[in-house]
PyMOL CGO cylinders between C-alpha atoms (Angstrom):
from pymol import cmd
from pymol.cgo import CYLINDER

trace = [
    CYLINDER, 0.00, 0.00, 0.00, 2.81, 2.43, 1.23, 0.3, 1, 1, 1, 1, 1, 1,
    CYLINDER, 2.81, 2.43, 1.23, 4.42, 1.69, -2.73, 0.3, 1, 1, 1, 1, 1, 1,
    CYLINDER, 4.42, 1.69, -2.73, 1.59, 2.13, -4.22, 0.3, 1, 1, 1, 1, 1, 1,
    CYLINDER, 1.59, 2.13, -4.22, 1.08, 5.48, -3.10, 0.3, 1, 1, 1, 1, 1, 1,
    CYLINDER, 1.08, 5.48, -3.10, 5.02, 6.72, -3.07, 0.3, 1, 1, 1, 1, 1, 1,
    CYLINDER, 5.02, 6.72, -3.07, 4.54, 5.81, -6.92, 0.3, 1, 1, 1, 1, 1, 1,
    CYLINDER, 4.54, 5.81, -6.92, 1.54, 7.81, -7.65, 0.3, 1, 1, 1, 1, 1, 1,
    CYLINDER, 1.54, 7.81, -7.65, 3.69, 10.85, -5.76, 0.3, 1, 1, 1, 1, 1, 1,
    CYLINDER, 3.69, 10.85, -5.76, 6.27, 10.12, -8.70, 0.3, 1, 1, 1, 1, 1, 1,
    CYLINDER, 6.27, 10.12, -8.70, 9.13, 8.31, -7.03, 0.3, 1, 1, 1, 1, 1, 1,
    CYLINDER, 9.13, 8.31, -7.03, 10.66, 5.15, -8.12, 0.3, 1, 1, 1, 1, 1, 1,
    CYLINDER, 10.66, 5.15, -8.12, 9.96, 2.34, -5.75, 0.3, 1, 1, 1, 1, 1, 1,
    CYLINDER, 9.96, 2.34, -5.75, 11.74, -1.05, -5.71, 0.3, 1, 1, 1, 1, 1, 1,
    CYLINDER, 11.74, -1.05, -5.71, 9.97, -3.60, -3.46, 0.3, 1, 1, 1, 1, 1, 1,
    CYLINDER, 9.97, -3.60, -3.46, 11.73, -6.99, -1.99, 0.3, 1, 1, 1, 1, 1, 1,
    CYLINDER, 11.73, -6.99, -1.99, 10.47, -10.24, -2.48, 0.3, 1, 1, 1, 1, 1, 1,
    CYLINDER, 10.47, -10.24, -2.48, 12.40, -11.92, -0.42, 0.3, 1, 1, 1, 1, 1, 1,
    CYLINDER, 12.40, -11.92, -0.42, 15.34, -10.65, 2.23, 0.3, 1, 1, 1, 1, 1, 1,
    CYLINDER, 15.34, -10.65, 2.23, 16.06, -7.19, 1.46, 0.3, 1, 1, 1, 1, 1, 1,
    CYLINDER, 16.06, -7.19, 1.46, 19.13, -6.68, 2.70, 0.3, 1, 1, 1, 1, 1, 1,
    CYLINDER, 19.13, -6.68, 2.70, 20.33, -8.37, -0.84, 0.3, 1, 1, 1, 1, 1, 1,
    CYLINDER, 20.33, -8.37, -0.84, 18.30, -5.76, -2.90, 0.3, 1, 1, 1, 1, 1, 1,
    CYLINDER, 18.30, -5.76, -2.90, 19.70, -2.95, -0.97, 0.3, 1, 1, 1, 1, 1, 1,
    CYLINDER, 19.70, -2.95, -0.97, 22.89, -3.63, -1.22, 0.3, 1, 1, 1, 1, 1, 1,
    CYLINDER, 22.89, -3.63, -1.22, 22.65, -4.57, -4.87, 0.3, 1, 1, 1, 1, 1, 1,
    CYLINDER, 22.65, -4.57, -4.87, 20.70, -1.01, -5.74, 0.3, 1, 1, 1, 1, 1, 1,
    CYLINDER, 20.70, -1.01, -5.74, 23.39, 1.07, -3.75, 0.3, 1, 1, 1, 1, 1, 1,
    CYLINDER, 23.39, 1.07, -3.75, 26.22, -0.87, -5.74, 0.3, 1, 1, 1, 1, 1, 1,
    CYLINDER, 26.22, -0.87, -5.74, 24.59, 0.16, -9.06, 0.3, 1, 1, 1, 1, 1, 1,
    CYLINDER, 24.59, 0.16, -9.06, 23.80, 3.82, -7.94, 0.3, 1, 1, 1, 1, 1, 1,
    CYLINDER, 23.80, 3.82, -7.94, 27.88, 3.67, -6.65, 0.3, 1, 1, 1, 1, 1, 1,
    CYLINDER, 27.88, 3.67, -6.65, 28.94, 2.99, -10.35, 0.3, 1, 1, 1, 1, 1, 1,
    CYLINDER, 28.94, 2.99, -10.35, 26.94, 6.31, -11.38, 0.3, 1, 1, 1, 1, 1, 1,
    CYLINDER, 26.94, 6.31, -11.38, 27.46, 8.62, -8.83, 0.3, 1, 1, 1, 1, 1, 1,
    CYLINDER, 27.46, 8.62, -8.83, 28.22, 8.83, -4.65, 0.3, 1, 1, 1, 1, 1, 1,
    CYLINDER, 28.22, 8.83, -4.65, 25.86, 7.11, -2.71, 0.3, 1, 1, 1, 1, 1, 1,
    CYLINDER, 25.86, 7.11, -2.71, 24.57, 7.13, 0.86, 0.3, 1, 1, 1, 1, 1, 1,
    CYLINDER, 24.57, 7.13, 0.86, 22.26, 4.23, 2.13, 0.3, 1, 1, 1, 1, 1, 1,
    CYLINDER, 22.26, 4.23, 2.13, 20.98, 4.82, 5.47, 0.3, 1, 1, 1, 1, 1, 1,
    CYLINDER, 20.98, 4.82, 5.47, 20.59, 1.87, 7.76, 0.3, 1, 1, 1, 1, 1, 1,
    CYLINDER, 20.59, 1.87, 7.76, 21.38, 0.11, 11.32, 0.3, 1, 1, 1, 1, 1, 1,
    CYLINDER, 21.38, 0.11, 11.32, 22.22, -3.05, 9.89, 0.3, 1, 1, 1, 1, 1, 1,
    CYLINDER, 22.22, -3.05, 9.89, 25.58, -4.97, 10.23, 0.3, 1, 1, 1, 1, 1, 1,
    CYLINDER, 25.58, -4.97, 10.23, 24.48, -7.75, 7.29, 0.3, 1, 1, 1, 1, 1, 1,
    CYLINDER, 24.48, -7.75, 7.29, 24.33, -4.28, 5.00, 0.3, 1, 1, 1, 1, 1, 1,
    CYLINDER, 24.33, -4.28, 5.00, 27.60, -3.47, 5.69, 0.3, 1, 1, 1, 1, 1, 1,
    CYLINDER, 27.60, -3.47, 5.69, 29.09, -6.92, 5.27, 0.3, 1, 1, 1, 1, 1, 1,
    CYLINDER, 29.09, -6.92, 5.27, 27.16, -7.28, 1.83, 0.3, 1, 1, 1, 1, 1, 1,
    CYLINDER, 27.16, -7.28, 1.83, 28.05, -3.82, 0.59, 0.3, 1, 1, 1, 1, 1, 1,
    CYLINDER, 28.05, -3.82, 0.59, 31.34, -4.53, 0.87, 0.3, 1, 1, 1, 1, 1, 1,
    CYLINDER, 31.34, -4.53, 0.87, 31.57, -7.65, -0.78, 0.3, 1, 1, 1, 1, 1, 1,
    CYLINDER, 31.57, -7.65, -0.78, 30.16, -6.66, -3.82, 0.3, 1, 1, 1, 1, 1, 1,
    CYLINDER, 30.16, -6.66, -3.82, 30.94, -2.99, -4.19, 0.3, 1, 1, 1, 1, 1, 1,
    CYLINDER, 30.94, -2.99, -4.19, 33.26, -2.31, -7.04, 0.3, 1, 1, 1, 1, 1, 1,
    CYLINDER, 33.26, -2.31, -7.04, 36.60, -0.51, -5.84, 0.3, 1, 1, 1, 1, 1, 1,
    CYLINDER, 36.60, -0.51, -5.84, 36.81, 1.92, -8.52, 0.3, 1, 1, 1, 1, 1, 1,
    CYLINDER, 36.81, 1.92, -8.52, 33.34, 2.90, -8.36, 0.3, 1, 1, 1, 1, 1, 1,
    CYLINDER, 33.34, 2.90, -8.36, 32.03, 6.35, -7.02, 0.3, 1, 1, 1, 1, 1, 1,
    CYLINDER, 32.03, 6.35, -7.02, 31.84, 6.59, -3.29, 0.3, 1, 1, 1, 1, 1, 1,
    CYLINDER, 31.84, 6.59, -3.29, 29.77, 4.01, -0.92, 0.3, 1, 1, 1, 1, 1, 1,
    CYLINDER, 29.77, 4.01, -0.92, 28.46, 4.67, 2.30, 0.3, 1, 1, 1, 1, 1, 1,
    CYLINDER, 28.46, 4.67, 2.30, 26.17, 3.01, 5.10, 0.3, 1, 1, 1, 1, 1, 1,
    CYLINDER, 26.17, 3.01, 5.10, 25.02, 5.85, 7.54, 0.3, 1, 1, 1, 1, 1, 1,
    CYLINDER, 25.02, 5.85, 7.54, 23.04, 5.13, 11.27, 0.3, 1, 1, 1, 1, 1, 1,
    CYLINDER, 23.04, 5.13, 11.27, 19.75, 6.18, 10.72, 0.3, 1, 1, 1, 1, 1, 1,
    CYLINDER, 19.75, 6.18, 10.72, 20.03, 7.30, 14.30, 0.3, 1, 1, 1, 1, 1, 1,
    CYLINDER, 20.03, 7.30, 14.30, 22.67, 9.92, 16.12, 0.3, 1, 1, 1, 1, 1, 1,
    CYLINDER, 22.67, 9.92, 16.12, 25.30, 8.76, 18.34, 0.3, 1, 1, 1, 1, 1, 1,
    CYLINDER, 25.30, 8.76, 18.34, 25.73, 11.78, 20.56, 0.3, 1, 1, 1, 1, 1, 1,
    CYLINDER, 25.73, 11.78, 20.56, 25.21, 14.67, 18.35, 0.3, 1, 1, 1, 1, 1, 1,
    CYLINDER, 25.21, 14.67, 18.35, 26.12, 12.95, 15.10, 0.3, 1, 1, 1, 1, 1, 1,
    CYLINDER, 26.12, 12.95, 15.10, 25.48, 10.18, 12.58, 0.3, 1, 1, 1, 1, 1, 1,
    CYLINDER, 25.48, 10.18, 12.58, 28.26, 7.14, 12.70, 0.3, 1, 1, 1, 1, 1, 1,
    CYLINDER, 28.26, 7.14, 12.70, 28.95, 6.90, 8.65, 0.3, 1, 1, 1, 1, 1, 1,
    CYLINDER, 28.95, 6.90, 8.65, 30.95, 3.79, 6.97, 0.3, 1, 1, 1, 1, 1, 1,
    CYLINDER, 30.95, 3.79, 6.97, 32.98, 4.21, 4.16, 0.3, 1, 1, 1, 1, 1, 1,
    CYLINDER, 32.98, 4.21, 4.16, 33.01, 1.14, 2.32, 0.3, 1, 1, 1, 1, 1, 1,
    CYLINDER, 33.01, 1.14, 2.32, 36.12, 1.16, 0.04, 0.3, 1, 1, 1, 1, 1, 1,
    CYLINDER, 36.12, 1.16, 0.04, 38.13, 2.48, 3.02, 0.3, 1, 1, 1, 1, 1, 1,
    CYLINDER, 38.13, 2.48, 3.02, 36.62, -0.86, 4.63, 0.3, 1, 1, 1, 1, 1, 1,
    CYLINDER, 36.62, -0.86, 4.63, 37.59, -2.81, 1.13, 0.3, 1, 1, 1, 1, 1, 1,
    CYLINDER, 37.59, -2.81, 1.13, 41.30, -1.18, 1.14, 0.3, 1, 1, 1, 1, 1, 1,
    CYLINDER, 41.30, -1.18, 1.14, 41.49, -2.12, 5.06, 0.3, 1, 1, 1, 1, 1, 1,
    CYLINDER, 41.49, -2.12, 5.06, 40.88, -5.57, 4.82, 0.3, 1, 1, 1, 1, 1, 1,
    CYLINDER, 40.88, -5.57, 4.82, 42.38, -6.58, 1.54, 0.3, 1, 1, 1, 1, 1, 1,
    CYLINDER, 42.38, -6.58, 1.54, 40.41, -8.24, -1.64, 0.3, 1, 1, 1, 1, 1, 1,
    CYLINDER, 40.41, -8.24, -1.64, 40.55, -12.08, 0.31, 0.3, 1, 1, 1, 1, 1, 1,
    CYLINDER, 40.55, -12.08, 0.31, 38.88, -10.87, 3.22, 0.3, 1, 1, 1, 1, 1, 1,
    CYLINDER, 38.88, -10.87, 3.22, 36.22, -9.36, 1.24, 0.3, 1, 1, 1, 1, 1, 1,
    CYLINDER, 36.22, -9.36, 1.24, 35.55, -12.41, -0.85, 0.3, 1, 1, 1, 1, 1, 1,
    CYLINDER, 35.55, -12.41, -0.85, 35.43, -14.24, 2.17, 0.3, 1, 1, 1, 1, 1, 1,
    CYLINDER, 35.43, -14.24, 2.17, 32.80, -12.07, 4.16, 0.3, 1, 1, 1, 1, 1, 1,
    CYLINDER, 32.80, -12.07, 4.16, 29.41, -13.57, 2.76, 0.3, 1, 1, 1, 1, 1, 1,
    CYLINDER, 29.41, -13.57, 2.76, 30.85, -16.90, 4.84, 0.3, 1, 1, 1, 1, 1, 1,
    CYLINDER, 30.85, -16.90, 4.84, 31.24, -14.85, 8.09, 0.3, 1, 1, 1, 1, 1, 1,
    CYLINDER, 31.24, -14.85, 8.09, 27.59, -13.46, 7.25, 0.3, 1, 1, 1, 1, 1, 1,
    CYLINDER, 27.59, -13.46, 7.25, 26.19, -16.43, 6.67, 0.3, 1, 1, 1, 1, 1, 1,
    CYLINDER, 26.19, -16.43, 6.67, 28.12, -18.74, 9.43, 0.3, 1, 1, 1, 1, 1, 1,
    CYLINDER, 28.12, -18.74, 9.43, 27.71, -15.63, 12.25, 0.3, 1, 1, 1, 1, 1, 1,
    CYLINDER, 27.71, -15.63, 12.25, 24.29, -15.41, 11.39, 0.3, 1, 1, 1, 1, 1, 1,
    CYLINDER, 24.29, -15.41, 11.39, 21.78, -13.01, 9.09, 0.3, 1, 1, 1, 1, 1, 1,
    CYLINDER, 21.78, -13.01, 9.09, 18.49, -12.12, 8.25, 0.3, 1, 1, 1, 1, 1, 1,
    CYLINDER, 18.49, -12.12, 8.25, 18.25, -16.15, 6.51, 0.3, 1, 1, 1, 1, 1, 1,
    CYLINDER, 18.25, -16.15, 6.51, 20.21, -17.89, 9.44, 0.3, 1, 1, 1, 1, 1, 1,
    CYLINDER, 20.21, -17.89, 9.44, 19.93, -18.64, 13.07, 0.3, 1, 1, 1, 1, 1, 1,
    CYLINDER, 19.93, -18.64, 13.07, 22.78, -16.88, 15.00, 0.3, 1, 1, 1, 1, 1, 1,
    CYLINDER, 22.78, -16.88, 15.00, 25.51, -19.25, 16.51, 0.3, 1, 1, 1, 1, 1, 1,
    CYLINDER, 25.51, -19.25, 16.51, 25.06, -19.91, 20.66, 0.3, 1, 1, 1, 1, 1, 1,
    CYLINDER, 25.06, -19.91, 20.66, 27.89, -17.78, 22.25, 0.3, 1, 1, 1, 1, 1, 1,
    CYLINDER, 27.89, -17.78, 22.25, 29.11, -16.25, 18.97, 0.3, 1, 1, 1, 1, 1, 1,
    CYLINDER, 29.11, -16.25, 18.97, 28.76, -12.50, 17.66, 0.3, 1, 1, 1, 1, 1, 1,
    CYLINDER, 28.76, -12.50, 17.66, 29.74, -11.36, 14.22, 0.3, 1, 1, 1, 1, 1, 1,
    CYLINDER, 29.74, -11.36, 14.22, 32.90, -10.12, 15.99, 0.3, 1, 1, 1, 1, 1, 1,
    CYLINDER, 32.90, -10.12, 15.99, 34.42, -13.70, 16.06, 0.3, 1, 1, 1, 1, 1, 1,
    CYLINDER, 34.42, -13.70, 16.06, 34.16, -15.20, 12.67, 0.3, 1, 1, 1, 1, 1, 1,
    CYLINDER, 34.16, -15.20, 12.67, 35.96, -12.06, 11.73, 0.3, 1, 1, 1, 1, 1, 1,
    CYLINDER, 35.96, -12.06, 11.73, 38.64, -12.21, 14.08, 0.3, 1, 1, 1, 1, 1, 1,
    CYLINDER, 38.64, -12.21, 14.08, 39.34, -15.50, 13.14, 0.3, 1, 1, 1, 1, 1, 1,
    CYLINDER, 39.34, -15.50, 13.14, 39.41, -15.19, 9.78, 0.3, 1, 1, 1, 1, 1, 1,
    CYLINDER, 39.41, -15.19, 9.78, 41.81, -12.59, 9.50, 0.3, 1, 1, 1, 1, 1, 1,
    CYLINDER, 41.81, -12.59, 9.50, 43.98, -14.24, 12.19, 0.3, 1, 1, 1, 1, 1, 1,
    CYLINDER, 43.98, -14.24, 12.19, 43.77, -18.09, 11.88, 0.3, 1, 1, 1, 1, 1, 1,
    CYLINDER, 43.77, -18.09, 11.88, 44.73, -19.80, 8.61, 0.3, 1, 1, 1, 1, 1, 1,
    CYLINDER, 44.73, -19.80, 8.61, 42.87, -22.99, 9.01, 0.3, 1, 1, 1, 1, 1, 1,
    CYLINDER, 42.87, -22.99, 9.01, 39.42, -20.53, 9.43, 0.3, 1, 1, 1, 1, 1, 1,
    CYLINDER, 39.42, -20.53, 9.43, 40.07, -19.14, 6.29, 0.3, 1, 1, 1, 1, 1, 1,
    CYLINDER, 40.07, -19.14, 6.29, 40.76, -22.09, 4.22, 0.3, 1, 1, 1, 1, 1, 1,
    CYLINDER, 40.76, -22.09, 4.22, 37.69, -23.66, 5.20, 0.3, 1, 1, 1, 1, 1, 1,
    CYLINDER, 37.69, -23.66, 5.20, 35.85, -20.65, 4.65, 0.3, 1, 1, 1, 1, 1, 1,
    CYLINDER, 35.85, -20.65, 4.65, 37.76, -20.34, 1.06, 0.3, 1, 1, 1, 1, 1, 1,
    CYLINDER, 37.76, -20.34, 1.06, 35.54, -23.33, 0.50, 0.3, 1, 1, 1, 1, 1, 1,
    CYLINDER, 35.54, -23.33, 0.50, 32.72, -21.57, 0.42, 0.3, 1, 1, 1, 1, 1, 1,
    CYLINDER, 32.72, -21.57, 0.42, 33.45, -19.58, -2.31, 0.3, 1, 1, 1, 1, 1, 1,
    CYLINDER, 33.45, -19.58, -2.31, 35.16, -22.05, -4.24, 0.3, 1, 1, 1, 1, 1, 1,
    CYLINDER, 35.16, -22.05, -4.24, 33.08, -24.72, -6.81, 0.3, 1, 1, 1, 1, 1, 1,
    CYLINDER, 33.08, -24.72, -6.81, 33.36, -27.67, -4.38, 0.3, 1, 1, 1, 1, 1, 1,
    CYLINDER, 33.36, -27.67, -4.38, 31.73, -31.18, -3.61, 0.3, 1, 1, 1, 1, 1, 1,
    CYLINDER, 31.73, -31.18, -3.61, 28.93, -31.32, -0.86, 0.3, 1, 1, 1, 1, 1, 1,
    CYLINDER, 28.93, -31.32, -0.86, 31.25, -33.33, 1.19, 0.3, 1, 1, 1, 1, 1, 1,
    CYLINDER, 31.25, -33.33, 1.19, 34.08, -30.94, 0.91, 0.3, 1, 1, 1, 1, 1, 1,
    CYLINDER, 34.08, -30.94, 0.91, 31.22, -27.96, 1.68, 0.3, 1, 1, 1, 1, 1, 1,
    CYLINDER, 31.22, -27.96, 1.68, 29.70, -29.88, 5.09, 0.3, 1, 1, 1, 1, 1, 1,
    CYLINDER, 29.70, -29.88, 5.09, 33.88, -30.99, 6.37, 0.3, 1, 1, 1, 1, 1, 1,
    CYLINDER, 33.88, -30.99, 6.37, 34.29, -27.37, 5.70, 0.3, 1, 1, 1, 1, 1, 1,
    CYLINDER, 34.29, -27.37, 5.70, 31.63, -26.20, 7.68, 0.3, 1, 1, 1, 1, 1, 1,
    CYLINDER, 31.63, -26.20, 7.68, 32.29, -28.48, 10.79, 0.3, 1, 1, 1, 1, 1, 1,
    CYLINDER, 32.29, -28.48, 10.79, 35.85, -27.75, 11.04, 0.3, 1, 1, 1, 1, 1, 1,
    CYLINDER, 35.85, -27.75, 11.04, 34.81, -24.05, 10.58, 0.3, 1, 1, 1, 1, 1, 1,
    CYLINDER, 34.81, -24.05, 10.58, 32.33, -24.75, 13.41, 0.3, 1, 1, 1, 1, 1, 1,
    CYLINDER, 32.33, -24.75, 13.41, 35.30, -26.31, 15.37, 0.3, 1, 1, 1, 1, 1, 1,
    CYLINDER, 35.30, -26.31, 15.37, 37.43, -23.41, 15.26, 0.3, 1, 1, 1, 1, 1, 1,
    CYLINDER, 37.43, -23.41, 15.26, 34.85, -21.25, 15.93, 0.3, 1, 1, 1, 1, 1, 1,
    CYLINDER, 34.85, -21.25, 15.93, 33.99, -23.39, 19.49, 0.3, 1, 1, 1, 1, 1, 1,
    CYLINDER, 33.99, -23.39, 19.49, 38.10, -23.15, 20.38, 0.3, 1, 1, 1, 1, 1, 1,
    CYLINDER, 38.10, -23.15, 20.38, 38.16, -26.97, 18.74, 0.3, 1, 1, 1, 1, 1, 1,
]
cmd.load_cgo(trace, "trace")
């Protein structure tokens, strides 16, 4: 109903089927090849998939708070996140979103998003299982992957 009406005001409204973090993310990254963009938004699964699949030369990318911290707005700058972490890291951060927990997953016992991330860019073992992820791979290779991974994460 709320569409419906925002387009009979004139503005262009795109409407998720499904989880819309994905759809935001992938409209920002096309608005980023044209021109600087700001999404405005609380949530750390944005971040995470804006900076997996924003392009590094585009224009600039940012995820801003929607509310204030003190008297101002915290603001992300994604390719500063993208140059901080290196191109690996950022292939491998749709396995930390998915393992840590998102919108589509249940959230590990004990584990924040903090964790996963940690590991990954400190523990070698983490990251080759999570390399399986994002590599074509057998369903037995994907489910050893994901135990060890779970493992690791546990202090196994």
């Amino acid at each position: 109903m709320l569409s419906q009406k925002l387009v009979s005001a004139g503005c262009h409204v795109i409407q998720a089927e499904g989880d819309a973090d994905v759809l935001i993310a992938k409209t920002a990254v096309e608005c980023a090849n044209e021109c600087s963009t700001t999404v405005i938004g609380e949530d750390t699964d944005l971040l995470i998939l804006l900076i997996f699949s924003t392009n590094p030369e585009s224009e600039a990318l940012y995820l801003q708070s929607e509310k204030k911290k003190g008297k101002k707005f915290r603001v992300w700058d994604v390719h500063w996140f993208q140059r901080s972490v290196g191109p690996e890291m950022c292939t491998l951060l749709t396995f930390v979103h998915a393992i840590a927990g998102c919108d589509t997953t249940s959230r590990l016992f004990g584990i924040g998003k903090g964790v996963p991330l940690r590991k990954l860019k400190s523990e070698q073992i983490f990251r080759k299982q999570a390399r399986v992820f994002s590599e074509v791979a057998t369903k037995d290779e994907v489910q050893n992957a994901g135990e060890e991974a779970l493992v690791c994460l546990y202090g196994g």
